[in-house]
C-alpha positions in Angstrom: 9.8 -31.0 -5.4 7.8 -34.1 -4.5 7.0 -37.3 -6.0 3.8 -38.7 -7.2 2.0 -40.0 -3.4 4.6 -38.2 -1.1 2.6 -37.3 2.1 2.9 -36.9 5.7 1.3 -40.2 5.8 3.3 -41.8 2.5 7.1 -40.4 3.3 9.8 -40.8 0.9 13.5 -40.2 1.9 15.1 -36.6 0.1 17.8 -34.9 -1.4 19.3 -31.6 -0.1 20.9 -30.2 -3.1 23.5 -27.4 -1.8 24.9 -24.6 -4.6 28.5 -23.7 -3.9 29.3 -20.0 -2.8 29.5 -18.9 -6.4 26.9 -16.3 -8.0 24.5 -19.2 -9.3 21.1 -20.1 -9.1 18.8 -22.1 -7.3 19.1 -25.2 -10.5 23.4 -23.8 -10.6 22.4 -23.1 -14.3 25.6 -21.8 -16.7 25.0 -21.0 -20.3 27.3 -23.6 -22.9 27.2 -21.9 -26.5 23.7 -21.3 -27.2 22.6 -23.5 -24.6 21.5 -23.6 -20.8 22.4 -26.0 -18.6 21.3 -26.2 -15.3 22.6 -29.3 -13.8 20.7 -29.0 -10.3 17.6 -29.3 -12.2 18.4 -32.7 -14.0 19.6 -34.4 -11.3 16.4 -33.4 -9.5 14.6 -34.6 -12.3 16.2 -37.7 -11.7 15.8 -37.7 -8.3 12.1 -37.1 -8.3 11.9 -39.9 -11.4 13.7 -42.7 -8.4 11.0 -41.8 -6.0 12.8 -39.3 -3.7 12.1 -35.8 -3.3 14.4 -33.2 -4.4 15.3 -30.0 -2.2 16.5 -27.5 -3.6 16.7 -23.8 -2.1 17.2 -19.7 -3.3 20.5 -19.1 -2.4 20.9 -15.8 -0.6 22.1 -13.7 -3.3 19.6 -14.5 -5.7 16.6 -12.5 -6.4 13.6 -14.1 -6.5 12.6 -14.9 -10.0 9.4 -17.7 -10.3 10.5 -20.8 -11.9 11.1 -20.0 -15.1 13.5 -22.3 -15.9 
């Protein structure tokens, strides 16, 4: 995820977001009740909102699903 302007001309520093070795996804979502929380994806949010971009990567035993999140 970039921000707004990000370019190889305009570079912004990053954040490498790594899951842990558990069966999680890319955003290390876990359902809470009735709800979803995938806490990956709201610090990225964040991230992105400060002007950095956020990295964050398929781990190896996920399937490929499109972001659907």
């Amino acid at each position: 995820m970039l921000p707004p302007g990000a370019s190889a001309a305009n570079k912004v520093p990053a954040v490498l977001f790594i899951g842990g070795s558990g069966g999680g996804d890319r955003y290390e979502c876990i359902n809470i009740g009735n709800s979803r929380v995938c806490t990956f994806k709201d610090v990225a949010g964040a991230v992105l909102a400060s002007g950095a971009a956020a990295l964050v990567y398929d781990k190896r035993n996920c399937k490929y699903i499109p972001d659907s999140v």
